[in-house]
N, C-alpha and C positions, 0 to 999 in steps of 0.2 A: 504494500500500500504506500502512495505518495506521502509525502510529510505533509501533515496539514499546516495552513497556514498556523499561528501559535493563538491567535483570537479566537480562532474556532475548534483549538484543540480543548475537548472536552477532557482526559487526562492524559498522560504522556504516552500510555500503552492503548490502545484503542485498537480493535479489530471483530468482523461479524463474529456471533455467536455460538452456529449451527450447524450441523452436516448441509443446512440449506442456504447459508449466511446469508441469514436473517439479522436486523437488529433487532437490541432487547424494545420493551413496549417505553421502558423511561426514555433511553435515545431520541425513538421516532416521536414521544410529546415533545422532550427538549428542544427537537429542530421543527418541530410544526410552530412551538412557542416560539421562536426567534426569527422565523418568518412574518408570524401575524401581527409579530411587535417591530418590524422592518427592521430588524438587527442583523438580517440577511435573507439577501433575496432566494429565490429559485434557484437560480442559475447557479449563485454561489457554494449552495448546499449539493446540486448536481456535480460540480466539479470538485468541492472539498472531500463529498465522502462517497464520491464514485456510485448514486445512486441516481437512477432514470427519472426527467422530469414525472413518468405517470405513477411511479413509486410514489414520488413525493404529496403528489394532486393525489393520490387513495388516503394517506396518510393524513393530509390536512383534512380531507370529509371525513374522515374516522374520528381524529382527536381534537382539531378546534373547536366543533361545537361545545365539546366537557369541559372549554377553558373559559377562565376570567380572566380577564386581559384587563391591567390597570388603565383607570383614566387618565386623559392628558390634566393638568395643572392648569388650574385658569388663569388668561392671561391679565397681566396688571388692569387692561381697561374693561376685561370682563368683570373683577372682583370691583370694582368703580360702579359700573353698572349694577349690578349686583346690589350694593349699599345703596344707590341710589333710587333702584325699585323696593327695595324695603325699605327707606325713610320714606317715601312717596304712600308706599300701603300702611304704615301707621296714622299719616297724620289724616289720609284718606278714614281710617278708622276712628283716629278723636273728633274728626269733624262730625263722622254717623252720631256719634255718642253724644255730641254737644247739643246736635239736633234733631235728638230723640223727639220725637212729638208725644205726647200720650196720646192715647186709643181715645177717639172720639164714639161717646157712647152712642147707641144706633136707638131708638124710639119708634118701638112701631103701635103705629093705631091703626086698632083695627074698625071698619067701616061699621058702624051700631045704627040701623034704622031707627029712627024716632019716629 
């Protein structure tokens, strides 16, 4: 086996597992995860560990759906926004509450022939 690049050498000794070589099931999540997180594309993972684009595509519909993929951090003027629709929905809320009406009572008369 080629020497992998040293970023995407998972330990120093690395090689398939099976009279079918096969990778273990942790591997193929490891590398479906650092695709969906663009820490390496397709291509890279095709040429680093000598496995066939449709290898890789069975592998992602098998295990990325079982993944959580962290969210992106929001950006400075998203957390801006952010503070500025919730100061906007509070004072939207003190203002409901300042001008709370009471319940205007309702009178019904009913029609009494005389």
């Amino acid at each position: 086996m080629e020497t992998l690049k040293k970023e995407y050498r998972v330990s120093d000794y690395f090689e398939r597992t099976d009279e079918n070589f096969s990778y273990e099931k942790s591997f193929r999540r490891w590398l479906v995860f650092e695709i969906e997180t663009k820490k390496m594309t397709i291509k890279e993972a095709t040429e680093n560990f000598n496995i066939s684009y449709s290898t890789v595509y069975k592998w992602r519909n098998k295990y990325a759906r079982e993944m959580v993929l962290p969210l992106q951090d929001m950006t400075a003027e998203e957390k801006q926004k952010m503070e500025l629709v919730q100061k906007q929905l509070k004072e939207a809320e003190k203002q409901l509450a300042d001008a709370s009406i009471p319940p205007t009572p309702i009178i019904f008369i009913k029609n009494i022939p005389i």
